[in-house]
C-alpha positions in Angstrom: 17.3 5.6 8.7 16.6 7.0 5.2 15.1 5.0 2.2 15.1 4.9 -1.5 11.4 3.9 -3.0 11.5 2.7 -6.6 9.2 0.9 -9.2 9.0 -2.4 -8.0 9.7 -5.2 -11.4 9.2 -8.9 -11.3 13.2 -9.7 -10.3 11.7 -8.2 -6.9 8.9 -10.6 -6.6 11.4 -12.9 -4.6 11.8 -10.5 -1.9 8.2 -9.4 -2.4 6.9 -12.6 -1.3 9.3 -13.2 1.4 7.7 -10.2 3.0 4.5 -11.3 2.1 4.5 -14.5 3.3 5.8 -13.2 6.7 3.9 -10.4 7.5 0.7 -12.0 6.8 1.2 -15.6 8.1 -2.4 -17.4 7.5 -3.9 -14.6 4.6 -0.9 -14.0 2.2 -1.2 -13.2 -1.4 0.1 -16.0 -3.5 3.4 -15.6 -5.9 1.0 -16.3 -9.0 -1.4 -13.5 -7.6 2.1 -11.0 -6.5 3.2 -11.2 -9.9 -0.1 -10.4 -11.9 -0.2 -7.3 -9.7 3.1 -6.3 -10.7 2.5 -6.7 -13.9 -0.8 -5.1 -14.2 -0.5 -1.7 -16.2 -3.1 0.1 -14.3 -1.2 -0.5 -10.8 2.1 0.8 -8.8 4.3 -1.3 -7.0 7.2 0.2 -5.1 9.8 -0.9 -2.9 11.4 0.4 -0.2 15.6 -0.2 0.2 18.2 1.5 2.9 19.9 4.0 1.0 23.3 2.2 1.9 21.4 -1.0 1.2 20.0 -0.9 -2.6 19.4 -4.5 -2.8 17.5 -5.3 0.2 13.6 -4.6 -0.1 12.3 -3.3 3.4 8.9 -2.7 2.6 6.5 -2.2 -0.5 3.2 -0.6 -1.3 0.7 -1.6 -4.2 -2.2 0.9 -5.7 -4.8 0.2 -8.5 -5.4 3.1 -10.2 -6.6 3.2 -14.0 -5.6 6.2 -15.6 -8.8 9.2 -15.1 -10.8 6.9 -13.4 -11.9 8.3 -10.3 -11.6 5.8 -7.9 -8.4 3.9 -6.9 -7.7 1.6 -4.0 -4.4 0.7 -1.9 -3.6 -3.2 -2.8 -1.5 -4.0 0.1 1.2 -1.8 2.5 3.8 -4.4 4.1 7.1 -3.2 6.3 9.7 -5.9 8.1 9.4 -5.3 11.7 13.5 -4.0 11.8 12.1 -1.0 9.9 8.8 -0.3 11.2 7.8 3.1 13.7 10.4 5.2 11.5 7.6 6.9 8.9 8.5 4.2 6.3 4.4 3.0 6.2 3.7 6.7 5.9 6.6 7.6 3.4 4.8 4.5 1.1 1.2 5.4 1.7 1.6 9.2 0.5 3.7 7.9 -2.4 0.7 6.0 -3.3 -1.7 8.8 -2.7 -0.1 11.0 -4.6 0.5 8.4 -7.7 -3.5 8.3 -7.7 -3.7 12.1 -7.7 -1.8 12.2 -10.6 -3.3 9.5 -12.5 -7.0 11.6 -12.2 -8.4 9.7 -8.9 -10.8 11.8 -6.6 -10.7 8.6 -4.1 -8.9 6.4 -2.4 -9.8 3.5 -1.0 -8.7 0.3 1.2 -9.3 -2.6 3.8 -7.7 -3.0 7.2 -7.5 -5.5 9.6 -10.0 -4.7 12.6 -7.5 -6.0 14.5 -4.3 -3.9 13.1 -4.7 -0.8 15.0 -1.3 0.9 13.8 -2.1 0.6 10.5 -5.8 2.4 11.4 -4.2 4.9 12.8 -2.0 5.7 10.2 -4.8 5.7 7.9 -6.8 7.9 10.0 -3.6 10.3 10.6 -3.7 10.1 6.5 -7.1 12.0 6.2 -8.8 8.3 5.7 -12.2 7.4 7.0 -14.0 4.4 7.8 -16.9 3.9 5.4 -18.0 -0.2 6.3 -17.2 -3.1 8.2 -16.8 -6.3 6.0 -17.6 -9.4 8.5 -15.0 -12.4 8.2 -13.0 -11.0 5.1 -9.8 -12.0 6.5 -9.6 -15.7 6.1 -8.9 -18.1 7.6 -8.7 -16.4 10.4 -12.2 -14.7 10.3 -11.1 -11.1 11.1 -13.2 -8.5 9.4 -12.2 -5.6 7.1 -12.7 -2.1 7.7 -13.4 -0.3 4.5 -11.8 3.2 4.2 -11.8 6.0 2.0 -9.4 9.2 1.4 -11.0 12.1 -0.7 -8.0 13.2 -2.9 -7.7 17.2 -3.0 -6.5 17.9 -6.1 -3.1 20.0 -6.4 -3.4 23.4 -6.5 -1.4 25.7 -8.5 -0.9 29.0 -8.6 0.5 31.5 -10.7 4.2 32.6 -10.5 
């Protein structure tokens, strides 16, 4: 299966939240709260589509990163089920890490579910590293956050 990932806008905030709402039953982010974040000029939102698809959204991937500011974090990563254990979350998190890279971060940072152990694996695979444990961020279910952070190498160039 192959995708397209492109700037998400607000005519995607639909589809956005439809995800949203059913990936993360009992903690999702509100439309109000969606839509600031896609609006917010220091972040990226992306979507992913099937190629022979371009108007279904599969997946998308939020970053806050302020232009030369040396920390940025990952806002949220969500993929449907149909598409999941192809490389999509991958595809989306490197997308994001190498937005940050570009606009000047040195880190990366995000929170996982303690009890999402694909997606701390992933990280992990990623070159991510747990720094914390936040107790009952999750709510309502109670489930705490693991804080993690990626050291962004810089890209190195060489001469012709």
């Amino acid at each position: 299966m192959t995708w397209h990932l492109r700037r998400a806008t607000g005519d995607d905030l639909e589809s956005i939240m439809a995800i949203e709402t059913s990936v993360f039953e009992n903690d999702a982010w509100s439309a109000p709260l969606m839509k600031a974040e896609l609006e917010d000029r220091h972040g990226l939102y992306v979507v992913a589509v099937p190629t022979a698809e371009p108007e279904v959204i599969v997946a998308y991937a939020g970053l806050r990163a302020p232009l030369r500011e040396p920390q940025a974090d990952i806002q949220t990563i969500a993929v449907v089920p149909d598409a999941r254990r192809h490389g999509l979350g991958r595809v989306l998190m490197q997308h994001l890490i190498a937005e940050a890279r570009d606009r000047g971060a040195t880190e990366l940072f995000l929170e996982v579910r303690a009890d999402n152990p694909n997606a701390q694996a992933l990280y992990e695979s990623l070159g991510f590293e747990q720094l914390a444990i936040r107790p009952n961020y999750y709510q309502p279910d109670g489930v705490d956050a693991i804080v993690m952070r990626h050291t962004i190498q810089p890209t190195e160039v060489s001469p012709a």
